[in-house]
PyMOL Python script that loads the backbone (N, CA, C, O; Angstrom):
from pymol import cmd

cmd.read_pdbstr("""\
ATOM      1  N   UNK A   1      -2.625 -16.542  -3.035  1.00  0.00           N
ATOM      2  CA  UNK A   1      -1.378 -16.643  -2.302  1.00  0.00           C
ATOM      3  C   UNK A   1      -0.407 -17.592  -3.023  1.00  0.00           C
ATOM      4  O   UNK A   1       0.795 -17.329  -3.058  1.00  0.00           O
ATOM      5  N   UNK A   2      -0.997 -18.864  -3.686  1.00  0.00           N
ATOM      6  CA  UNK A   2      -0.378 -19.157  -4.643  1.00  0.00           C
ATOM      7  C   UNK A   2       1.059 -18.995  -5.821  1.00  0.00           C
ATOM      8  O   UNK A   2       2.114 -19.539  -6.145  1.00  0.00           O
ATOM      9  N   UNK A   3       0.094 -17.732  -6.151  1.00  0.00           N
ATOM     10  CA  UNK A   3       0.975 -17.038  -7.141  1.00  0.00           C
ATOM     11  C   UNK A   3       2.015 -16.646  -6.883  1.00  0.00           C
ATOM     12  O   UNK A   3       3.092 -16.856  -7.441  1.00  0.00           O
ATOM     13  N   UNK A   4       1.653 -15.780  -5.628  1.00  0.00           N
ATOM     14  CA  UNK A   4       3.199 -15.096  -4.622  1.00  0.00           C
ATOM     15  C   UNK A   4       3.925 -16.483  -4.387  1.00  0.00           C
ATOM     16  O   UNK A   4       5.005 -16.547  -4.974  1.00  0.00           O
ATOM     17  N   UNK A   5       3.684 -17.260  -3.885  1.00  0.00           N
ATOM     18  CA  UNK A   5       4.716 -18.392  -3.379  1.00  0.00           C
ATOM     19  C   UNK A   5       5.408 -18.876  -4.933  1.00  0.00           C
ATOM     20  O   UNK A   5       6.541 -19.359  -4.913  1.00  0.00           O
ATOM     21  N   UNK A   6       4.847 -18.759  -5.955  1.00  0.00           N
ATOM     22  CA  UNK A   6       5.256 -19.095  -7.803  1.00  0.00           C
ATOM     23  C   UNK A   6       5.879 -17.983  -7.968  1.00  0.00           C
ATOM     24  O   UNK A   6       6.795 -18.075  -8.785  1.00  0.00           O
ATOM     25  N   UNK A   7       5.680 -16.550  -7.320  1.00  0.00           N
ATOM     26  CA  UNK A   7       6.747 -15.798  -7.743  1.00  0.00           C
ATOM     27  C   UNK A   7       8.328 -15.983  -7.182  1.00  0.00           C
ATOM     28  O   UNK A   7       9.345 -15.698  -7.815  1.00  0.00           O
ATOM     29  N   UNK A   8       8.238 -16.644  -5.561  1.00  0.00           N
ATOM     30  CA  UNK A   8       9.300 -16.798  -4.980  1.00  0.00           C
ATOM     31  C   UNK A   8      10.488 -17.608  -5.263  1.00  0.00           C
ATOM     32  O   UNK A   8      11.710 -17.508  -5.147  1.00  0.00           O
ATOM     33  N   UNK A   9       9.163 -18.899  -5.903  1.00  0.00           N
ATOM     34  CA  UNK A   9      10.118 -19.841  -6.844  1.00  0.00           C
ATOM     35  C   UNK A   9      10.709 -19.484  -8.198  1.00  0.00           C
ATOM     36  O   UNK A   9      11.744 -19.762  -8.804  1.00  0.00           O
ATOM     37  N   UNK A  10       9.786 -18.861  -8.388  1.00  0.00           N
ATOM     38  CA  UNK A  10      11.001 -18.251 -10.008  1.00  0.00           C
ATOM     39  C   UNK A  10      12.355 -17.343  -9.128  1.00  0.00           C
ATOM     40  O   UNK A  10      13.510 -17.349  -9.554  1.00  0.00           O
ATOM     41  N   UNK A  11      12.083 -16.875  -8.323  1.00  0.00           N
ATOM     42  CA  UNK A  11      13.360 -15.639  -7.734  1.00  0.00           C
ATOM     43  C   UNK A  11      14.211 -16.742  -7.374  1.00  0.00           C
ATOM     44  O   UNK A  11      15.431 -16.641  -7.497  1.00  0.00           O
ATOM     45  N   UNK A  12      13.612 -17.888  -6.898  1.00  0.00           N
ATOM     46  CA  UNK A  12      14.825 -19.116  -6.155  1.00  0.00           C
ATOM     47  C   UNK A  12      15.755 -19.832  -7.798  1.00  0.00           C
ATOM     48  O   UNK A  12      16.939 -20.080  -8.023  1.00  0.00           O
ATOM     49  N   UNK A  13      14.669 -19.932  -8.515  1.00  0.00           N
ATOM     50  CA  UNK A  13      15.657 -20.641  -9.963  1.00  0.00           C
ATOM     51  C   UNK A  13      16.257 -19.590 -10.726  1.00  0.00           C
ATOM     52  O   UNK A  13      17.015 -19.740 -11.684  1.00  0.00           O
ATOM     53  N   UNK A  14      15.828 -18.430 -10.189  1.00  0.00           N
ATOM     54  CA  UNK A  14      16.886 -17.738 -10.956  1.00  0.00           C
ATOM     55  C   UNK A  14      18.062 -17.427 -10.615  1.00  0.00           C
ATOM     56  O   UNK A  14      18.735 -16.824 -11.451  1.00  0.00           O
ATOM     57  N   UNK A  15      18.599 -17.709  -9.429  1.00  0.00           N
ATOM     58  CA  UNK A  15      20.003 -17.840  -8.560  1.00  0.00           C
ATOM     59  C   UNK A  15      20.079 -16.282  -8.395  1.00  0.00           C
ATOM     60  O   UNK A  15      21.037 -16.279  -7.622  1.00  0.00           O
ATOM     61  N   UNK A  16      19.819 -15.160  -8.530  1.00  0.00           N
ATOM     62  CA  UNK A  16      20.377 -13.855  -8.296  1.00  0.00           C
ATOM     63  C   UNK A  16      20.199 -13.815  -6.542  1.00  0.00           C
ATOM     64  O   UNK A  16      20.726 -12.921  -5.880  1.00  0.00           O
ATOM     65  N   UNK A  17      19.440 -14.836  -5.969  1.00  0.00           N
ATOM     66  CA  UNK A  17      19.868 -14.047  -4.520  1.00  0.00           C
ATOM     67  C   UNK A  17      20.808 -14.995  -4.082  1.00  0.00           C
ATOM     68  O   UNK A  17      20.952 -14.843  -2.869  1.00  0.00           O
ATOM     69  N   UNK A  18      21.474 -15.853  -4.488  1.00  0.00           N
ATOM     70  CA  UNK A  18      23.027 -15.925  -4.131  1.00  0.00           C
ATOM     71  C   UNK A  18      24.152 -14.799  -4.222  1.00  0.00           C
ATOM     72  O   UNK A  18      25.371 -14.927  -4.104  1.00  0.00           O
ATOM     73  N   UNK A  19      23.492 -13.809  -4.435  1.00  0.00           N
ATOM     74  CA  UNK A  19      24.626 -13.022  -5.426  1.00  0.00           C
ATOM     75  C   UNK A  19      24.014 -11.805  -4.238  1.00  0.00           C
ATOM     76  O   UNK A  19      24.143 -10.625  -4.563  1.00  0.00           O
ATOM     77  N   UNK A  20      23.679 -11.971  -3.545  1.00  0.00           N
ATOM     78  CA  UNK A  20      22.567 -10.452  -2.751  1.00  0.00           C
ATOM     79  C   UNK A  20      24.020 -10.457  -1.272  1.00  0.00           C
ATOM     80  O   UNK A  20      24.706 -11.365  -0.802  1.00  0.00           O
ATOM     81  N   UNK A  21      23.922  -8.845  -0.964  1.00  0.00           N
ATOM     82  CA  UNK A  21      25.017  -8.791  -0.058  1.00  0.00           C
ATOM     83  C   UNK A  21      24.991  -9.468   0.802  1.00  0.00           C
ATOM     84  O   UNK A  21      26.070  -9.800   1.293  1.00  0.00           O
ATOM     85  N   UNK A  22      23.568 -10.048   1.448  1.00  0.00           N
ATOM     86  CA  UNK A  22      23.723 -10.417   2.984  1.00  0.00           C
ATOM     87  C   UNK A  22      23.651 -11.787   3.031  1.00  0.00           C
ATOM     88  O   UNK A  22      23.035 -12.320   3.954  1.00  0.00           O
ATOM     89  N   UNK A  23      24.166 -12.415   2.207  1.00  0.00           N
ATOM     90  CA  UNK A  23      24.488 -13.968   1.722  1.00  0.00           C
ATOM     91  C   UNK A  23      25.762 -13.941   2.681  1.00  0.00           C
ATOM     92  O   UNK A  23      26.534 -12.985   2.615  1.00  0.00           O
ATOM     93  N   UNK A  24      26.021 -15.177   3.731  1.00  0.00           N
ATOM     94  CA  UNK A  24      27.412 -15.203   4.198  1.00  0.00           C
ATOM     95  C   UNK A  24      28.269 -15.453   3.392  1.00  0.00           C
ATOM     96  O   UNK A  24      27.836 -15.848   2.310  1.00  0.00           O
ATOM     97  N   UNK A  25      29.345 -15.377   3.491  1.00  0.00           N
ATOM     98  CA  UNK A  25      30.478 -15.554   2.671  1.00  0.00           C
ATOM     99  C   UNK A  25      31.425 -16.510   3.226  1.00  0.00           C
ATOM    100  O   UNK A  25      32.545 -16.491   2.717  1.00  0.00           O
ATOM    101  N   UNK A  26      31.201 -17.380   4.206  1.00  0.00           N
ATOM    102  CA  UNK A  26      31.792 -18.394   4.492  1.00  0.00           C
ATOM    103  C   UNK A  26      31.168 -20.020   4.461  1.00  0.00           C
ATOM    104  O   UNK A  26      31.554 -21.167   4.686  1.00  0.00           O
ATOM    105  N   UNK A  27      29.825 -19.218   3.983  1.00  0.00           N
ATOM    106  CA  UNK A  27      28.861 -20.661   3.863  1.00  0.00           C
ATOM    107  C   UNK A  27      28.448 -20.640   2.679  1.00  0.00           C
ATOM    108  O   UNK A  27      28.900 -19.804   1.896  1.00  0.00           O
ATOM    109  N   UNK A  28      27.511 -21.544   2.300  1.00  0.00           N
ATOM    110  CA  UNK A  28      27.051 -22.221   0.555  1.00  0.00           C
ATOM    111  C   UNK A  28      25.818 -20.646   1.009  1.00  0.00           C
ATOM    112  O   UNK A  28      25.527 -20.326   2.161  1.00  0.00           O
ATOM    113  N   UNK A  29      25.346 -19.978  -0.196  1.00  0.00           N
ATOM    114  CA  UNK A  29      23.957 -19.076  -0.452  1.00  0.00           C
ATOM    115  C   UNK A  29      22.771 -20.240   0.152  1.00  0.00           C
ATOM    116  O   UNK A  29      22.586 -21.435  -0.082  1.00  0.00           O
ATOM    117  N   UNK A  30      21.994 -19.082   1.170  1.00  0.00           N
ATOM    118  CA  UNK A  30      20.392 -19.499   1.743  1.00  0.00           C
ATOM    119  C   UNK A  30      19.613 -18.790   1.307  1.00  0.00           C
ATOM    120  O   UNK A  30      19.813 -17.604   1.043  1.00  0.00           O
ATOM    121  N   UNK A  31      18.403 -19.508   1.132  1.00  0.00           N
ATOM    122  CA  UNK A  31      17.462 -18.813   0.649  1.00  0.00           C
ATOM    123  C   UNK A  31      16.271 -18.701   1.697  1.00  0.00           C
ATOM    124  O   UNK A  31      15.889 -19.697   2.312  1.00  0.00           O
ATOM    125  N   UNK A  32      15.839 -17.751   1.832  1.00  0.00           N
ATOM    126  CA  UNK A  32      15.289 -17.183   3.002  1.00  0.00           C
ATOM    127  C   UNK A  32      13.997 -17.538   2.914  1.00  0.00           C
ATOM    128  O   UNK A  32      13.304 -17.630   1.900  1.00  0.00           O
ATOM    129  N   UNK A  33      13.630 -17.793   4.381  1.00  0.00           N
ATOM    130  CA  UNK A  33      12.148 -18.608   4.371  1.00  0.00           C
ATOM    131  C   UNK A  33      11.503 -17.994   4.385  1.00  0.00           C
ATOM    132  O   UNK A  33      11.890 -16.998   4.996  1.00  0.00           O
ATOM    133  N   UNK A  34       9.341 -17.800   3.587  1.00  0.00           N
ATOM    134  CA  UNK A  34       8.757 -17.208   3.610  1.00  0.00           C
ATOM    135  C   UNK A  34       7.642 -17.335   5.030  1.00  0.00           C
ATOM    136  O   UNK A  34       7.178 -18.406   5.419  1.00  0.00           O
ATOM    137  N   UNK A  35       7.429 -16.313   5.509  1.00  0.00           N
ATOM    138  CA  UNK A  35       6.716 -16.381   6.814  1.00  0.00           C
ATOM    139  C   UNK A  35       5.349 -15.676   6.594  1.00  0.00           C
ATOM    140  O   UNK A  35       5.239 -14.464   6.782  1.00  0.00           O
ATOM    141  N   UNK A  36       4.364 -16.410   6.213  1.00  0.00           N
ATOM    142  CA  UNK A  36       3.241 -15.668   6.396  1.00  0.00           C
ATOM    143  C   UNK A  36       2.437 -15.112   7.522  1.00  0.00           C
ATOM    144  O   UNK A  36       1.669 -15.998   7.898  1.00  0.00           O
ATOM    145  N   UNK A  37       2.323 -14.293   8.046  1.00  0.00           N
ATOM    146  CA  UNK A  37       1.857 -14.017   9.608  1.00  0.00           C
ATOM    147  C   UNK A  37       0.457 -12.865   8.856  1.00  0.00           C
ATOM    148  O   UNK A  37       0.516 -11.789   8.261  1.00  0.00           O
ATOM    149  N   UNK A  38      -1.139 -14.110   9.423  1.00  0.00           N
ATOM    150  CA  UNK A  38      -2.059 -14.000   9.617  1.00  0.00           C
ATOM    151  C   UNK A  38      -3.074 -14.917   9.695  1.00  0.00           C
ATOM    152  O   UNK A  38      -2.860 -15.903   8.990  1.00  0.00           O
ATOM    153  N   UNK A  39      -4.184 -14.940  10.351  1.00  0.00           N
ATOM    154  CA  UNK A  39      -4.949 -15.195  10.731  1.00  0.00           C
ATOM    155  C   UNK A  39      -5.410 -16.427   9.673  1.00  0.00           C
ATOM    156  O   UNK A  39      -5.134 -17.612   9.854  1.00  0.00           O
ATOM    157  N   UNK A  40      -5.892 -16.087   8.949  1.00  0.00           N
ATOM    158  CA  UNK A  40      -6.057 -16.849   7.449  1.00  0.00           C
ATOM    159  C   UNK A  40      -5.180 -17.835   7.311  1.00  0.00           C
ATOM    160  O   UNK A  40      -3.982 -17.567   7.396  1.00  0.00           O
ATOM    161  N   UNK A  41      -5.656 -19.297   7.049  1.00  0.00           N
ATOM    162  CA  UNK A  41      -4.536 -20.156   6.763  1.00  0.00           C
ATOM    163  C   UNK A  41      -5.009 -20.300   5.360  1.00  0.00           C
ATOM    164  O   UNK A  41      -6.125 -20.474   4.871  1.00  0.00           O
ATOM    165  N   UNK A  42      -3.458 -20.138   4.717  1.00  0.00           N
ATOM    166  CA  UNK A  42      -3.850 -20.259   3.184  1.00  0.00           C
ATOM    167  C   UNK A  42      -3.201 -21.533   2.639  1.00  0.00           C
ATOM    168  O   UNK A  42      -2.076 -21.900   2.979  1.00  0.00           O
ATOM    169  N   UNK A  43      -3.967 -22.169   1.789  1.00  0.00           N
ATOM    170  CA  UNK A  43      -3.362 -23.382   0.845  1.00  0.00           C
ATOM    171  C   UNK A  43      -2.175 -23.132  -0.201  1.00  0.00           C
ATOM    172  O   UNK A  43      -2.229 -23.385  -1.405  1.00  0.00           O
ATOM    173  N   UNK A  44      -1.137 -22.608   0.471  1.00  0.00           N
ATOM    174  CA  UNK A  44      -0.200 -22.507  -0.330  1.00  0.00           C
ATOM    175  C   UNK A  44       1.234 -23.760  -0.100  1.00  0.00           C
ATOM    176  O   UNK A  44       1.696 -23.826   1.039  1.00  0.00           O
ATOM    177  N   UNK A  45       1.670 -24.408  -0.876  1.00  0.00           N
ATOM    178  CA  UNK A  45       3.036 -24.790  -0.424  1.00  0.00           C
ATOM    179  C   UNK A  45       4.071 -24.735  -1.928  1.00  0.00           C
ATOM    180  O   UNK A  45       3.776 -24.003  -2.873  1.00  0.00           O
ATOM    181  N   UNK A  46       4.909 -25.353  -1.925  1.00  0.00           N
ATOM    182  CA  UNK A  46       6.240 -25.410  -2.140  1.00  0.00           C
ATOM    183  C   UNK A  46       7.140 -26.468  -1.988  1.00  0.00           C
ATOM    184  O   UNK A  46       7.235 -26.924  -0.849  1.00  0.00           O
ATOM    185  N   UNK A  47       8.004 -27.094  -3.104  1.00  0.00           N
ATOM    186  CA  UNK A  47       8.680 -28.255  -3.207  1.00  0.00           C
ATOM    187  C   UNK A  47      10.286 -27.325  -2.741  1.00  0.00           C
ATOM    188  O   UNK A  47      11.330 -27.967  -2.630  1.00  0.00           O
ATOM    189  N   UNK A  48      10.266 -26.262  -2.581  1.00  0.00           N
ATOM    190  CA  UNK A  48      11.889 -25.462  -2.907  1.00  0.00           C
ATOM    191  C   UNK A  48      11.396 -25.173  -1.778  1.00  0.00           C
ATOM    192  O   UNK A  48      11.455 -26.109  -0.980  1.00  0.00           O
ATOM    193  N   UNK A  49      10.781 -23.939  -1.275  1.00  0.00           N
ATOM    194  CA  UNK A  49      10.997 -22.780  -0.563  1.00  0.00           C
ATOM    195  C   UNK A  49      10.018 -22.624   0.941  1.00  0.00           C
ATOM    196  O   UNK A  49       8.833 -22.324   1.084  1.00  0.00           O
ATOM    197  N   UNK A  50      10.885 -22.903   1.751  1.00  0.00           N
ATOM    198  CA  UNK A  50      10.138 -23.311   2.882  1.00  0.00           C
ATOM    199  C   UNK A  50       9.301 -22.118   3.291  1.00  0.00           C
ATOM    200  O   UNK A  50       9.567 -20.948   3.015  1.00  0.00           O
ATOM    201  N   UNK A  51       8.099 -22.615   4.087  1.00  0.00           N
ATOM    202  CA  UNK A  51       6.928 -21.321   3.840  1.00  0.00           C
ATOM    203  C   UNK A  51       6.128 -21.987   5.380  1.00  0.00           C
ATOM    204  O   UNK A  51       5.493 -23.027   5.556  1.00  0.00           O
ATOM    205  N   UNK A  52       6.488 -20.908   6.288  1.00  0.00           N
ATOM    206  CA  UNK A  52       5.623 -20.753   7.769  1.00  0.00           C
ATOM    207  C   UNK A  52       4.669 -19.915   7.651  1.00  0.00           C
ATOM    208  O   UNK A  52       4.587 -18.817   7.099  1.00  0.00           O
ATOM    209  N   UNK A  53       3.646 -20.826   8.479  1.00  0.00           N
ATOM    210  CA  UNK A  53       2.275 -19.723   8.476  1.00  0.00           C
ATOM    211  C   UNK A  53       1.860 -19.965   9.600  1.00  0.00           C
ATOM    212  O   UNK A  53       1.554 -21.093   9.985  1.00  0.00           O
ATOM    213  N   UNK A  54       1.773 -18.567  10.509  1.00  0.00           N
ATOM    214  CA  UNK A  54       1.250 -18.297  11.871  1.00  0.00           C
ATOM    215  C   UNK A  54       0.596 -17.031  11.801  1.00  0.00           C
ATOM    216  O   UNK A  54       0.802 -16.053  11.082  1.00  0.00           O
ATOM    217  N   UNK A  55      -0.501 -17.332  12.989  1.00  0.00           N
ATOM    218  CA  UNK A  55      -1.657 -16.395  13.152  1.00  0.00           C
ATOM    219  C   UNK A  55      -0.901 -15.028  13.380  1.00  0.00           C
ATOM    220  O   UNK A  55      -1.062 -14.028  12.679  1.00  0.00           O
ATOM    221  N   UNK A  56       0.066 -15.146  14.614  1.00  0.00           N
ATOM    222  CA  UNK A  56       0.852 -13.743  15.378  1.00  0.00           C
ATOM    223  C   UNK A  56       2.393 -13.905  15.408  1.00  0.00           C
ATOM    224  O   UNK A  56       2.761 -15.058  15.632  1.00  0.00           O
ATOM    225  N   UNK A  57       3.269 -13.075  15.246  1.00  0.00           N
ATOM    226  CA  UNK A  57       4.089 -12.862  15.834  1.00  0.00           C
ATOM    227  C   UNK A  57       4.962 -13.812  17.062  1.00  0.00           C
ATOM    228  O   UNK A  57       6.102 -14.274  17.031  1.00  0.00           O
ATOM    229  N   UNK A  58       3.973 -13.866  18.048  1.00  0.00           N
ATOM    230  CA  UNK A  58       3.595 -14.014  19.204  1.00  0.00           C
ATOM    231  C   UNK A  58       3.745 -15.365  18.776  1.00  0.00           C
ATOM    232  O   UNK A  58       4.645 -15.848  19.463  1.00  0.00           O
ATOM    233  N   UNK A  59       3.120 -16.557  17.648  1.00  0.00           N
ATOM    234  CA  UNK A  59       2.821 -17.353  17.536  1.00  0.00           C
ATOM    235  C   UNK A  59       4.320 -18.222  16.904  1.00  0.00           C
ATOM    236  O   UNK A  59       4.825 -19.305  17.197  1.00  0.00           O
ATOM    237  N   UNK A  60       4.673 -17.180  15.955  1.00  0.00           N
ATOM    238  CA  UNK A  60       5.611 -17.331  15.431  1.00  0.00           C
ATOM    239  C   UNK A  60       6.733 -18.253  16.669  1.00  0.00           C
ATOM    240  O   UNK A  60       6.924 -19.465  16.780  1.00  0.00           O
ATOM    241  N   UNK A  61       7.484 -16.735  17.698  1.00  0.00           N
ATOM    242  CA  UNK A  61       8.140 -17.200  18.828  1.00  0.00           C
ATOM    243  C   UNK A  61       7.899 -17.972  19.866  1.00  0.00           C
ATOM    244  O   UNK A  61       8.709 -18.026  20.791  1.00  0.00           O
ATOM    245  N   UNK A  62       7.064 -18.490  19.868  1.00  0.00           N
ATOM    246  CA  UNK A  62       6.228 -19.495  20.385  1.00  0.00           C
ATOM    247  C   UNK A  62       7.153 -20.851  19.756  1.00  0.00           C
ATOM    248  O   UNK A  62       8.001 -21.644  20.165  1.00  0.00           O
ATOM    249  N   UNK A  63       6.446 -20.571  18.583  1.00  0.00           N
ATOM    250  CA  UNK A  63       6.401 -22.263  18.013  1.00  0.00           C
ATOM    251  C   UNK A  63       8.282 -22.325  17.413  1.00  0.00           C
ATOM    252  O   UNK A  63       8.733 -23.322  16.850  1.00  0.00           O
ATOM    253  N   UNK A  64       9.008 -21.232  17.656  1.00  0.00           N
ATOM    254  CA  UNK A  64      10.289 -21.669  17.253  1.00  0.00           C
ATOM    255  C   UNK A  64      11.541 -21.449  18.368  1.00  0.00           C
ATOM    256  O   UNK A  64      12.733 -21.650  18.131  1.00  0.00           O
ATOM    257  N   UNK A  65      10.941 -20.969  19.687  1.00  0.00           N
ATOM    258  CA  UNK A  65      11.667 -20.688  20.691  1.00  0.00           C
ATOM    259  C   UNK A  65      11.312 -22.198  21.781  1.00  0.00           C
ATOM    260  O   UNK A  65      11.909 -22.439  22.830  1.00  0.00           O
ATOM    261  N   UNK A  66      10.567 -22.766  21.374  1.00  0.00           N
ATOM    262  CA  UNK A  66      10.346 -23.924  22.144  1.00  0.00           C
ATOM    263  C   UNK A  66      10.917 -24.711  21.730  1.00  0.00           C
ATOM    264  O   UNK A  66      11.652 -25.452  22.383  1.00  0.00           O
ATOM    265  N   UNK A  67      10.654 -24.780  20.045  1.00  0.00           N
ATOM    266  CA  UNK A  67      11.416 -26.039  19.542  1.00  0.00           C
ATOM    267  C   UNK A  67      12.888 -25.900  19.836  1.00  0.00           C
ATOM    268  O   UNK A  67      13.606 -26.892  19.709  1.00  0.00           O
ATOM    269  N   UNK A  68      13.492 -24.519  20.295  1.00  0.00           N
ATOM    270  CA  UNK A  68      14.987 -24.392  19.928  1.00  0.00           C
ATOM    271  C   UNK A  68      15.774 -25.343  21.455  1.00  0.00           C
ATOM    272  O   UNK A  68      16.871 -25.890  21.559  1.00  0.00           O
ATOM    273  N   UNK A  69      14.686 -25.201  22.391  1.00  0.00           N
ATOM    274  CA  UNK A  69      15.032 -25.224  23.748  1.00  0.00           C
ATOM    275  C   UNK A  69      14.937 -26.525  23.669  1.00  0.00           C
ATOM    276  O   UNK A  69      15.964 -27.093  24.039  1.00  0.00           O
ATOM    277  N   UNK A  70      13.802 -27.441  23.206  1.00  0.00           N
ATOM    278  CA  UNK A  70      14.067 -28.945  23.442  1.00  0.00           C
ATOM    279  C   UNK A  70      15.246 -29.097  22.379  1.00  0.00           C
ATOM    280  O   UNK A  70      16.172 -29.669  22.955  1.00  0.00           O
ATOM    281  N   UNK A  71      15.575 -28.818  21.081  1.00  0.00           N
ATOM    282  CA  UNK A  71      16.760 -29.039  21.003  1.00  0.00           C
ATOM    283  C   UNK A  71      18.436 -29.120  21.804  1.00  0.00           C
ATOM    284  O   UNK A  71      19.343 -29.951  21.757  1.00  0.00           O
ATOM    285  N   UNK A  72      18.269 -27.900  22.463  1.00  0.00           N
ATOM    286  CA  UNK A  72      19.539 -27.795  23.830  1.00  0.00           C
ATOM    287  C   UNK A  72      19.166 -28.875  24.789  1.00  0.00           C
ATOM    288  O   UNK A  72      20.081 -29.190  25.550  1.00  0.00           O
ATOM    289  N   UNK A  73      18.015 -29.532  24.936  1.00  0.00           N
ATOM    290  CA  UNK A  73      17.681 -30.289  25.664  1.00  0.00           C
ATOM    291  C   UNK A  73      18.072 -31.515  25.716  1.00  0.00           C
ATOM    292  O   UNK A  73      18.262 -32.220  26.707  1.00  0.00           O
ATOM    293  N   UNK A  74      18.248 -31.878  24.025  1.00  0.00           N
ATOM    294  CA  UNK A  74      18.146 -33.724  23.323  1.00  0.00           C
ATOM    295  C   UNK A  74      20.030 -33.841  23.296  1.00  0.00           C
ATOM    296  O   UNK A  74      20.841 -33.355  24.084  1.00  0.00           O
ATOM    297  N   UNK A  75      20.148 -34.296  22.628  1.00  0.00           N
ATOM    298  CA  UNK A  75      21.839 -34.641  22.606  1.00  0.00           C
ATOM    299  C   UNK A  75      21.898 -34.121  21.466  1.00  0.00           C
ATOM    300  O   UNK A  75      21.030 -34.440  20.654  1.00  0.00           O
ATOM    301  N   UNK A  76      22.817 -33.285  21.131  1.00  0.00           N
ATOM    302  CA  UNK A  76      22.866 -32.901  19.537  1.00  0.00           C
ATOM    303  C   UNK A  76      23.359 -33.716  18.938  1.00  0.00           C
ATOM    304  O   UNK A  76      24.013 -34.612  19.471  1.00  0.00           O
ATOM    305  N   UNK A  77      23.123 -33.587  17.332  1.00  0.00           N
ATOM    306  CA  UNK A  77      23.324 -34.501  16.501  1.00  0.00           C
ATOM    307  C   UNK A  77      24.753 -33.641  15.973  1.00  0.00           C
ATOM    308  O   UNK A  77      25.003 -32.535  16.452  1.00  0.00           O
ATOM    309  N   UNK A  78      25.481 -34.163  15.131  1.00  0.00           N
ATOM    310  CA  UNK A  78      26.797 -34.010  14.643  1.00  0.00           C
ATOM    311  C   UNK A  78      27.213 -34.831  13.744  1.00  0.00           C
ATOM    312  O   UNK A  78      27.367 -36.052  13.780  1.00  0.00           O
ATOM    313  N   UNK A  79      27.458 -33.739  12.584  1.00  0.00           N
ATOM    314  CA  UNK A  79      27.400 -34.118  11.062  1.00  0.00           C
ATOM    315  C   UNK A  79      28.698 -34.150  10.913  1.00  0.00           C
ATOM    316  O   UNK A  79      29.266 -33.610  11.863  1.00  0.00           O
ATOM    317  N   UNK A  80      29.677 -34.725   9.794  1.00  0.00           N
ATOM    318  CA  UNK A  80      30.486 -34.259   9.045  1.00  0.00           C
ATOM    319  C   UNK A  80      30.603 -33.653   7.839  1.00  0.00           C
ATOM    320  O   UNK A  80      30.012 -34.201   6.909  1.00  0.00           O
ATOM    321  N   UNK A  81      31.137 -32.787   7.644  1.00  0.00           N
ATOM    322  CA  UNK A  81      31.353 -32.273   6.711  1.00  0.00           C
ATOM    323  C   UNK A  81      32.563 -33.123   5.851  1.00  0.00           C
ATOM    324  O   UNK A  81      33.445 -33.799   6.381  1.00  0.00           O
ATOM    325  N   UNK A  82      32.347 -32.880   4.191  1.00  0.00           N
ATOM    326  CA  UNK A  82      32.905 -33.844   3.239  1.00  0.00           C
ATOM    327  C   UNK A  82      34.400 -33.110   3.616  1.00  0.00           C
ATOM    328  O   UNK A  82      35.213 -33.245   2.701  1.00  0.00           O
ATOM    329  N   UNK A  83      34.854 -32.436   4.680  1.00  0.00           N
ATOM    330  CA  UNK A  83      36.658 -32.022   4.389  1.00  0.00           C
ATOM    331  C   UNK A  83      36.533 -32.706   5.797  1.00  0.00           C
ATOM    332  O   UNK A  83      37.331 -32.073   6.489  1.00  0.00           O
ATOM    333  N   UNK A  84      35.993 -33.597   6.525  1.00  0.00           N
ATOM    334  CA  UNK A  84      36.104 -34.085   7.963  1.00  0.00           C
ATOM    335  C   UNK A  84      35.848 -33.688   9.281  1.00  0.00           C
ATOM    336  O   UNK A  84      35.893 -34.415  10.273  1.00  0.00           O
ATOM    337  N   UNK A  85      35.487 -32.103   9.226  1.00  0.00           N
ATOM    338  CA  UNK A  85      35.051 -31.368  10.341  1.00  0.00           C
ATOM    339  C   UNK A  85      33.644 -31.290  10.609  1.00  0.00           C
ATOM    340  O   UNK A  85      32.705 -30.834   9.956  1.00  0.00           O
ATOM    341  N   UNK A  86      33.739 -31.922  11.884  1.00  0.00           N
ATOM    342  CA  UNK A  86      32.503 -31.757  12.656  1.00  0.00           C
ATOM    343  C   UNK A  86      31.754 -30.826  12.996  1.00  0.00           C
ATOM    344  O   UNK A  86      32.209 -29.943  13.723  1.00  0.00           O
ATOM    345  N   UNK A  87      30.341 -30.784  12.534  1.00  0.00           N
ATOM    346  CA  UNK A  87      29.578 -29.643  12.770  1.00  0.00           C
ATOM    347  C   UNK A  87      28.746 -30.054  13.650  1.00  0.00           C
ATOM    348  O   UNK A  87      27.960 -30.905  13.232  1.00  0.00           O
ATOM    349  N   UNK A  88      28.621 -29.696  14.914  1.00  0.00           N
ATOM    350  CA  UNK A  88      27.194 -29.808  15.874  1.00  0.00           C
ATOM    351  C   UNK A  88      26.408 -28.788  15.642  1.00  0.00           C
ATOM    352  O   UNK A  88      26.498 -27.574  15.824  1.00  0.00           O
ATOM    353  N   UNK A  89      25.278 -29.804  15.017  1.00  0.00           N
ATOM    354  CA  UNK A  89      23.752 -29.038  14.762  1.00  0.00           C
ATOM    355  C   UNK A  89      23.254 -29.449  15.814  1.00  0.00           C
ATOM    356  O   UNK A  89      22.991 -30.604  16.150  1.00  0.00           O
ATOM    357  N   UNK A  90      23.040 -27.931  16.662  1.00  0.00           N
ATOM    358  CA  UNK A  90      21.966 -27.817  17.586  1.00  0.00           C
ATOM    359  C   UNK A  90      20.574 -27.104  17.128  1.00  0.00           C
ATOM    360  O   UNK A  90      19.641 -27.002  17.924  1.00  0.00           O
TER     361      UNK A  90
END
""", "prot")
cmd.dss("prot")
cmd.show_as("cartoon", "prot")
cmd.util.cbc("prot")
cmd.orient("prot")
C-alpha cells in the first residue's frame, strides 16, 4: 500500500492536478485526500497527502459528520486572509 501512497506523491510533485478541470477557480489548487475504505489497517502514511483509513463507509460518515457538528457547536475560528477579509472556518 506503500507504493500506491509513493505513487500519489509523485502525481502531487508533479503539479498536473492543479491544472485538472474540477480544481475551483476562485481558490489556490487542492489536492484530494486519499480514503482507504477497508477492513485492513495498513501502515501507510505521508508527509504531503492526507490519507483516511476506515473499515466502512458507514465509518467514514460517522467519524466526519460528528466532527462537523461539534464544530457548528464550538465558536468558529476566523482567519484573515493576507488582502484583510475574513474567512470563518467552520
Amino acid at each position: 500500500m506503500q507504493d500506491k501512497v509513493n505513487l500519489y506523491e509523485e502525481f502531487f510533485f508533479s503539479d498536473e492536478w492543479k491544472a485538472l478541470h474540477w480544481q475551483p477557480e476562485e481558490w489556490s489548487s487542492i489536492f484530494p485526500s486519499v480514503i482507504l475504505i477497508t477492513p485492513v489497517r495498513y501502515a501507510a502514511s505521508s508527509d504531503h497527502i492526507r490519507i483516511i483509513q476506515v473499515a466502512s463507509i458507514h465509518e467514514l460518515m460517522e467519524k466526519y459528520n460528528g466532527s462537523g457538528k461539534q464544530q457548528r457547536e464550538e465558536k468558529p475560528r476566523i482567519s484573515a486572509s493576507s488582502g484583510g477579509i475574513k474567512i470563518n472556518l467552520t
